[in-house]
PASETI-69855 format. One record per residue (C-alpha): residue number from 1; residue in three letters; x, y, z. Coordinates in Angstrom, 1 decimal, padded with zeros to 4 digits, m for minus. Example, Ala and Ser with C-alpha at 12.3 -4.5 7.8 and 13.67 -1.06 7.14 Angstrom:
2
r resi:1&resn:ALA&u:012.3&v:m004.5&w:007.8
r resi:2&resn:SER&u:013.7&v:m001.1&w:007.1
This chain:
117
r resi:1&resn:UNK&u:m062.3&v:m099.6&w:013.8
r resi:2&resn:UNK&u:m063.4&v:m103.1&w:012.5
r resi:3&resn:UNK&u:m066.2&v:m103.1&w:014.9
r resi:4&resn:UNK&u:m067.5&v:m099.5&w:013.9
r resi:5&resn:UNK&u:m067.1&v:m100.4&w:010.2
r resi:6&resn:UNK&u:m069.2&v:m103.6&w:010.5
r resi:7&resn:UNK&u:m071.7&v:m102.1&w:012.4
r resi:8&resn:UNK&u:m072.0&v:m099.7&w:009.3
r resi:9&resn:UNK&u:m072.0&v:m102.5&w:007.0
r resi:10&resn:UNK&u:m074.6&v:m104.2&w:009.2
r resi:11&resn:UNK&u:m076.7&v:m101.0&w:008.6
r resi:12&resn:UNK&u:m076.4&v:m100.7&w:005.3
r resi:13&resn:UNK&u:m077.2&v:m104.6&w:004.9
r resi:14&resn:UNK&u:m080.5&v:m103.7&w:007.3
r resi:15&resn:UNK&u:m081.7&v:m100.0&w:006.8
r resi:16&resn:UNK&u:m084.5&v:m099.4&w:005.0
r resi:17&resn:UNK&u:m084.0&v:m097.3&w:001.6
r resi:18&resn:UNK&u:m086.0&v:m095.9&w:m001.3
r resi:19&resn:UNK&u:m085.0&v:m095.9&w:m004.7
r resi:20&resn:UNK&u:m088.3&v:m094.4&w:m007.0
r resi:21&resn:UNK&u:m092.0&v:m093.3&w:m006.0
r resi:22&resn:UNK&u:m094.0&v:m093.9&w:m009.4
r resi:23&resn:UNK&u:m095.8&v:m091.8&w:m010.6
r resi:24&resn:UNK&u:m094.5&v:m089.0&w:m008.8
r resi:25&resn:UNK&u:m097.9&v:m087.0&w:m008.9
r resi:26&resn:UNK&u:m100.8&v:m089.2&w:m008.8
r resi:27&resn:UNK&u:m104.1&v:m088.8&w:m008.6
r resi:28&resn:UNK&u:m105.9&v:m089.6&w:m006.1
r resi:29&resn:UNK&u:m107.0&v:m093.5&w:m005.6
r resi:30&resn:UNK&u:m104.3&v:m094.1&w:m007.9
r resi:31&resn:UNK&u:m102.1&v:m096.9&w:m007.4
r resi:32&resn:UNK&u:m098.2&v:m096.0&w:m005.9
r resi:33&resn:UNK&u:m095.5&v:m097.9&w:m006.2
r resi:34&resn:UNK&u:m092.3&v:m097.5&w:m004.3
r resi:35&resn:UNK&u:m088.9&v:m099.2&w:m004.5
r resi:36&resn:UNK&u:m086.5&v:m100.2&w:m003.0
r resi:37&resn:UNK&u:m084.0&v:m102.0&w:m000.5
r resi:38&resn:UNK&u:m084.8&v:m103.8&w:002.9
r resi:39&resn:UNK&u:m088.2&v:m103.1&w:002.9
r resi:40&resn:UNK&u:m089.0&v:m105.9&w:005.5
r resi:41&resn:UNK&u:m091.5&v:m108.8&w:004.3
r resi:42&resn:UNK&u:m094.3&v:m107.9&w:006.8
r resi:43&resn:UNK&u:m095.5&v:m105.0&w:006.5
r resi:44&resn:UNK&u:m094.5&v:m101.4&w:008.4
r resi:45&resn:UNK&u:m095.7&v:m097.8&w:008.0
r resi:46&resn:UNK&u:m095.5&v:m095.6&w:004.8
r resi:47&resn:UNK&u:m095.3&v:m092.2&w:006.2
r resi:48&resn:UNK&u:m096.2&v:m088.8&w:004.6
r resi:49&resn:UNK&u:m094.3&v:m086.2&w:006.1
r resi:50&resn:UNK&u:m094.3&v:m088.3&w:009.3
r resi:51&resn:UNK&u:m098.0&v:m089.5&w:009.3
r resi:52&resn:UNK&u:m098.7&v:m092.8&w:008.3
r resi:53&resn:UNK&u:m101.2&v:m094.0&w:005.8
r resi:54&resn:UNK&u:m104.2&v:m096.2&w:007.0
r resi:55&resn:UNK&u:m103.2&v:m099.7&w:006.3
r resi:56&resn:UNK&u:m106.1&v:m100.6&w:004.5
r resi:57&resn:UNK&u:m105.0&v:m097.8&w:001.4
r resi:58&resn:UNK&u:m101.8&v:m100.5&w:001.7
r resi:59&resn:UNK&u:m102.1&v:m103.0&w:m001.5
r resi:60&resn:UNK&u:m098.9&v:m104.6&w:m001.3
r resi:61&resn:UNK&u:m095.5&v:m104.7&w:000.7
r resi:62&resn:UNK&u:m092.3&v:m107.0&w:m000.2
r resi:63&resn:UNK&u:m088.7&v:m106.3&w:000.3
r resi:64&resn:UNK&u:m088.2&v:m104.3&w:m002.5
r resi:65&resn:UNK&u:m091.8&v:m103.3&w:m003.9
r resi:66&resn:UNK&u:m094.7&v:m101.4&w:m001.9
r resi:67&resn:UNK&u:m097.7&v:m100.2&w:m003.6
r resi:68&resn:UNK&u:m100.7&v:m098.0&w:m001.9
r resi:69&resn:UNK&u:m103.8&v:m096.5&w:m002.8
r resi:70&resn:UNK&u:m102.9&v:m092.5&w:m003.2
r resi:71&resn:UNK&u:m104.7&v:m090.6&w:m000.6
r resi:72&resn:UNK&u:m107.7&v:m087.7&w:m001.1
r resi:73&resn:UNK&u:m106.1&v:m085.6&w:001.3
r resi:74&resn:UNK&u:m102.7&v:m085.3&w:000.7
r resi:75&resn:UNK&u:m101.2&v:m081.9&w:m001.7
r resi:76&resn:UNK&u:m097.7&v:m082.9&w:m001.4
r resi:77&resn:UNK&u:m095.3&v:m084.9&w:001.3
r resi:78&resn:UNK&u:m092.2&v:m086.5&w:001.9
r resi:79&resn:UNK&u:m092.7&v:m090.5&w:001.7
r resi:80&resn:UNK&u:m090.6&v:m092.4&w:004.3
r resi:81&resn:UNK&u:m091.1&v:m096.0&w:005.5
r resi:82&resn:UNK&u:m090.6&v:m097.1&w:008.7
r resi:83&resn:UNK&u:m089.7&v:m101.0&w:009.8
r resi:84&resn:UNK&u:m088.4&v:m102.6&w:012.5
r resi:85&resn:UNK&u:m085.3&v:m101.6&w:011.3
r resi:86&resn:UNK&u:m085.5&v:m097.9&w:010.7
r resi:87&resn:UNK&u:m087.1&v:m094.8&w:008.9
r resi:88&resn:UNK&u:m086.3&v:m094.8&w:005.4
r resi:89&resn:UNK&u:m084.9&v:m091.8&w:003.0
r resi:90&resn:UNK&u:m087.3&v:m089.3&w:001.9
r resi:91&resn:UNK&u:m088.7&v:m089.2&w:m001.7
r resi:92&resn:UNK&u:m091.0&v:m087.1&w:m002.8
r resi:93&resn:UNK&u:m094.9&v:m086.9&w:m004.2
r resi:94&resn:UNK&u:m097.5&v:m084.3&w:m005.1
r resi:95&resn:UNK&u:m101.2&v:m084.7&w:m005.4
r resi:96&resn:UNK&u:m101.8&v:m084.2&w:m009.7
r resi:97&resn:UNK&u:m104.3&v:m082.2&w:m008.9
r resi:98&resn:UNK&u:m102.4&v:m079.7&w:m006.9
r resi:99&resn:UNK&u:m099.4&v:m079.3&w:m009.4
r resi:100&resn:UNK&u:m099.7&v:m076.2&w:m010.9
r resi:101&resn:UNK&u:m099.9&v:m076.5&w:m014.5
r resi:102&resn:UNK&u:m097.6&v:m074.0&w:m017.0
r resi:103&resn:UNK&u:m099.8&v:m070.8&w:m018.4
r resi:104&resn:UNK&u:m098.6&v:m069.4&w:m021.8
r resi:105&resn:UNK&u:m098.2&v:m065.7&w:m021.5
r resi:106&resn:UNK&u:m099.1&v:m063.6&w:m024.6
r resi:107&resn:UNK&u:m098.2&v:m066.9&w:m026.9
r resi:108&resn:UNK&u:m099.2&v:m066.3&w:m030.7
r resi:109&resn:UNK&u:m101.6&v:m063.3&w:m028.8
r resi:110&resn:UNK&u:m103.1&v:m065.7&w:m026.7
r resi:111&resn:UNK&u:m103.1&v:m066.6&w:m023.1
r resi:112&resn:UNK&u:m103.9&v:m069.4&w:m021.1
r resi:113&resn:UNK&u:m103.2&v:m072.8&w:m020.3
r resi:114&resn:UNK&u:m100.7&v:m074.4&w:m022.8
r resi:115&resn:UNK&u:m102.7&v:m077.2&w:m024.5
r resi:116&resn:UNK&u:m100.9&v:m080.7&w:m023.7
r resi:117&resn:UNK&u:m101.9&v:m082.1&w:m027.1
């Protein structure tokens, strides 16, 4: 049992793991940032929905900070990372443009998009 529990340990201590995507629904060419734990000093693979983003749109990568240039092409996905010591947890992030935006129905007699002023 010692052996099982510090193999776990050992993968906790190693896994990679994601704390916060921010913003959450960029635009895009906006700058991401993600944190979290074990993220590997050199550089591995952010993933959307299991395809990874060119490394160019990469702008930084420590072991607890990763930032990247939001993609054009992208509505929504699942962000993972993947190092040489795993695939991450999922977090999620939408495309601001493709969030759909609350409508006011018969407010006051008037309809339409609800002014964010």
């Amino acid at each position: 049992m010692l052996l099982a529990g510090g193999a776990l340990f050992l993968y906790w201590m190693l896994h990679p793991s994601l704390s916060v995507v921010d913003p959450v629904t960029p635009l895009p060419e906006d700058t991401v940032a993600i944190v979290g734990r074990n993220l590997g000093k050199a550089p591995g693979e952010v993933l959307f929905d299991g395809i990874a983003l060119p490394t160019h749109a990469i702008q930084s990568w420590s072991p607890t900070y990763i930032t990247f240039k939001m993609p054009h092409d992208i509505d929504s996905a699942a962000v993972r990372i993947r190092t040489t010591f795993g695939l991450s947890n999922p977090l999620m992030l939408a495309n601001s443009l493709t969030v759909p935006r609350p409508v006011a129905s018969e407010v006051g007699g008037k309809s339409g998009p609800i002014s964010r002023e």
